[in-house]
C-alpha positions in Angstrom: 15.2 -5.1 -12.8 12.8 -5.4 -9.9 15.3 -4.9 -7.6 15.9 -1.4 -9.4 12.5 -0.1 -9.1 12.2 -0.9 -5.2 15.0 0.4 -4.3 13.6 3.9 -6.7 9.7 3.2 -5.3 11.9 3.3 -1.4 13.6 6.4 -2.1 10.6 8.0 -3.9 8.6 7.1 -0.5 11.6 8.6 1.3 11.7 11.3 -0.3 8.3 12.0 -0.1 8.9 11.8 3.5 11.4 13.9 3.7 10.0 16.9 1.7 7.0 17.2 4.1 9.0 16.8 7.0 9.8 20.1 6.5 6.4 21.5 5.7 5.0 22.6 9.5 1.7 21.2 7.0 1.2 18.4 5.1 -2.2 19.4 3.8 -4.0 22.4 3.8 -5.6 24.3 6.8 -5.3 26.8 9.6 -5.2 26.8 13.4 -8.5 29.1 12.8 -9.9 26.3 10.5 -9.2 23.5 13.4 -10.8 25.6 16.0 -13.9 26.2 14.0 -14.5 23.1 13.4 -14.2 21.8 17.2 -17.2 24.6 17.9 -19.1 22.1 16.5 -17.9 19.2 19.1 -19.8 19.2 22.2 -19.4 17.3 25.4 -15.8 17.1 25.6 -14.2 16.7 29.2 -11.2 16.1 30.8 -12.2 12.1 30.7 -12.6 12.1 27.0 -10.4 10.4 24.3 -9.3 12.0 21.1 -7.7 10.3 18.4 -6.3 12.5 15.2 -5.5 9.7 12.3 -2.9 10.3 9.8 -1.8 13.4 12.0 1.6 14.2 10.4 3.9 16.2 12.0 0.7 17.2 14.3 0.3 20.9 13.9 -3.5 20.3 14.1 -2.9 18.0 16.7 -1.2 20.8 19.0 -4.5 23.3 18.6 -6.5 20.4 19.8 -4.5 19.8 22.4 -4.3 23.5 23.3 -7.9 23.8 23.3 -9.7 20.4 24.7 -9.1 19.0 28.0 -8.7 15.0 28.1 -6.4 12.5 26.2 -5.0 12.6 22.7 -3.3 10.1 20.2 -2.0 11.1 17.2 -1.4 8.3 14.8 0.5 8.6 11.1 2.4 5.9 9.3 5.3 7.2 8.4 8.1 7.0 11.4 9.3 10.2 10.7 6.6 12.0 11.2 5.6 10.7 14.7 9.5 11.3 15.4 8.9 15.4 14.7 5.2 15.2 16.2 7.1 14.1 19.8 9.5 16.7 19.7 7.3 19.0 19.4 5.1 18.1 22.0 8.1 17.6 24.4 9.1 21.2 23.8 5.2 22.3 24.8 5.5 20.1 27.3 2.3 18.1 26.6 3.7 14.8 26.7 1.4 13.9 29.9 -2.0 14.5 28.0 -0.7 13.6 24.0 1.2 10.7 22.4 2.3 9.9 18.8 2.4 6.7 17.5 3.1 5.0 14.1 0.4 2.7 12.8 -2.0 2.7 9.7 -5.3 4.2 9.9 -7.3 1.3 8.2 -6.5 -0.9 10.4 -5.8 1.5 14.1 -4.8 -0.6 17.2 -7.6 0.7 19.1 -10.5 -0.5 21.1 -14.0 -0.3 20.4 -16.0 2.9 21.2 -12.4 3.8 23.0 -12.9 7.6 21.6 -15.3 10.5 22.0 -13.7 12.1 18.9 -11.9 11.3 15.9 -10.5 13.4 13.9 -8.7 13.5 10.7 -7.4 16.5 8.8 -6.0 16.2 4.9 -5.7 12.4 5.7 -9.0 10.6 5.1 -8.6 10.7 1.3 -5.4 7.9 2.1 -8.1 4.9 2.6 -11.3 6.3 0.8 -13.7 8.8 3.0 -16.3 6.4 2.7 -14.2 3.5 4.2 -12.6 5.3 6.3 -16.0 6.7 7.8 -17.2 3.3 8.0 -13.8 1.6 9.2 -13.5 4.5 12.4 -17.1 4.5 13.4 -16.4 1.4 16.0 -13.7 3.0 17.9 -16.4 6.0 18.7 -18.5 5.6 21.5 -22.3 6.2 20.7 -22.9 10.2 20.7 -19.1 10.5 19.4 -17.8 12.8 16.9 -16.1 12.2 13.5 -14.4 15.4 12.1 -12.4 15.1 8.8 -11.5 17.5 6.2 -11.8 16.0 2.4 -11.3 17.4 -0.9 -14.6 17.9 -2.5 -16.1 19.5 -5.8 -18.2 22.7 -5.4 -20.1 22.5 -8.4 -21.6 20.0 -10.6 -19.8 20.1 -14.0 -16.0 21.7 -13.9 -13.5 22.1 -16.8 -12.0 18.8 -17.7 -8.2 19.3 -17.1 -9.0 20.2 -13.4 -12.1 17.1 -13.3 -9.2 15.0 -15.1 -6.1 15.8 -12.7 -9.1 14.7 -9.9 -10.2 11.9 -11.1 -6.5 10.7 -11.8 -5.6 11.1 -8.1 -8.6 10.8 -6.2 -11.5 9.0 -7.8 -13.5 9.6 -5.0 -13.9 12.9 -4.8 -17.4 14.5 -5.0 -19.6 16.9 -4.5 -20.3 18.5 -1.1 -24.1 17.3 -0.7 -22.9 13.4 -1.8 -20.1 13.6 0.9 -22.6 14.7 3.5 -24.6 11.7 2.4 -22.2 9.7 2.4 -21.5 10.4 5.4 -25.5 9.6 6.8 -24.6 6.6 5.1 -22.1 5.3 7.3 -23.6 5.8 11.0 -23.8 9.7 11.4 -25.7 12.8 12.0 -24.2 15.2 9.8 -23.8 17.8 12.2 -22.1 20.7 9.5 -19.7 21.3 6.6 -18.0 24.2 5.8 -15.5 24.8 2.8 -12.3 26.1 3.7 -11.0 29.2 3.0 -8.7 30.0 0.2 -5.3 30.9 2.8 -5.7 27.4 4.3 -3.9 26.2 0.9 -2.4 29.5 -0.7 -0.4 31.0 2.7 -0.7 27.8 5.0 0.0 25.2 2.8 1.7 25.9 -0.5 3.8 29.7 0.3 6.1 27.7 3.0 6.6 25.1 0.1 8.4 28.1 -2.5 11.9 27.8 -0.2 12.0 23.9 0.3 11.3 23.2 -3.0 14.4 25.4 -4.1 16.3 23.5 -1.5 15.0 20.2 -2.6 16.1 20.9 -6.1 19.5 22.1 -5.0 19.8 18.9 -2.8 19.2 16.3 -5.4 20.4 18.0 -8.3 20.2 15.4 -11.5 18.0 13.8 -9.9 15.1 12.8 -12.2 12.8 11.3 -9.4 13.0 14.4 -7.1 12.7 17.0 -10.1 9.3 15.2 -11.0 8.5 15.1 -7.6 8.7 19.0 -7.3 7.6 19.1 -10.9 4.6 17.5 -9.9 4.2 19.5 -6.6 4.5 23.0 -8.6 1.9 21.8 -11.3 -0.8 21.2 -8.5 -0.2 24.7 -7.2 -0.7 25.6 -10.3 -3.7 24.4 -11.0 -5.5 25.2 -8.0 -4.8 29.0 -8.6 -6.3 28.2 -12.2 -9.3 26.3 -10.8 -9.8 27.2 -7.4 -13.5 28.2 -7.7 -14.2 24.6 -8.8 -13.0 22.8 -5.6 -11.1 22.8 -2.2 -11.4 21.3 1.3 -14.2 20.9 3.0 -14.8 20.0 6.4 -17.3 17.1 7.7 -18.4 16.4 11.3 -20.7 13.9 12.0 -22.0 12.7 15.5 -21.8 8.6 16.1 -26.1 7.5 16.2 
């Protein structure tokens, strides 16, 4: 029997894989969103080091790299992912200032204070923004940035099936003054925080998913794992046209003390 369920728990993680393979975004956001959150970086040159953690197939990635001079890793742990992220900077032809590689972002093979900005879009939530605040803060050098976008509450009491859906999935998510404290907390100046807007999940991030979800259920037909999968994808959608006023994503940059 256990062998069953790791062979099912593989392909579910597979599968998962797959599906947002072919997403150009695995989380919600914008090129515009990116960019207005790198106004807030200062000092950047071409000697600086930037590292984007749990970068995906690197969409954001490529408006950093479009738009700050110096060096840039993208790390993500799934194989896959770093596979389409080098494609696509080969076909920019970046490959001389950007590199992908696979590796978990709790435990980075990095230096200390080896970066003048990290960076982490839709990703943070995958260790815990309060570890992972605390975890990346030695690999910035003093006067370093942190820049992460979080799923965060935007008021104090919500209606339960959206605070219960939260909970369920993310028990640390929070209110936007807590994460900014949280973020003090952890070594930083809390330099802003801005929610984002409503297109970064409605045409960036859940419209391309309509098609490959059709595809996906066409694909696996009969197959229970990948229907709740879907099932599961839809009903978030769902609920964030239902609830949207209640929550979203929020960025957070912070400057190293």
């Amino acid at each position: 029997m256990s062998n069953e369920n790791k062979s099912i728990h593989e392909f579910d993680f597979n599968l998962i894989c797959e599906y947002f393979s072919s997403v150009e975004r695995q989380g919600p956001g914008s090129p515009e969103v990116t960019l207005k959150a790198l106004d807030f970086i200062e000092n950047l040159s071409v000697q600086s080091r930037i590292a984007d953690l749990g970068c995906g197939t690197g969409t954001q990635t490529i408006t950093l790299a479009r738009h700050t001079p110096g060096q840039i890793v993208g790390l993500d742990l799934f194989p896959d992912f770093i596979s389409i992220f080098e494609q696509n900077i080969q076909k920019l032809d970046l490959q001389d200032r950007v590199k992908g590689i696979v590796g978990s972002m709790d435990n980075p093979p990095f230096g200390k204070e080896e970066f003048d900005l990290i960076w982490s879009e839709g990703a943070i939530y995958n260790i815990g923004f309060q570890h992972g605040l605390h975890t990346w803060r030695e690999y910035l050098r003093k006067g370093g940035y942190v820049a992460v976008s979080e799923v965060s509450w935007f008021t104090d009491k919500r209606p339960a099936e959206i605070n219960d859906f939260w909970l369920d999935a993310y028990p640390e998510i929070d209110t936007i003054p807590n994460k900014v404290a949280q973020m003090q907390k952890a070594g930083y100046i809390p330099v802003a925080s801005f929610i984002l807007p409503e297109n970064c999940w409605t045409e960036h991030f859940y419209a391309p998913q309509v098609e490959i979800q059709d595809n996906f259920l066409k694909k696996y037909a009969g197959n229970k794992v990948a229907e709740d999968f879907i099932a599961n994808q839809r009903h978030e959608t769902q609920l964030y046209y239902k609830y949207k006023e209640f929550y979203g994503y929020v960025f957070y940059i912070g400057k190293k003390i």
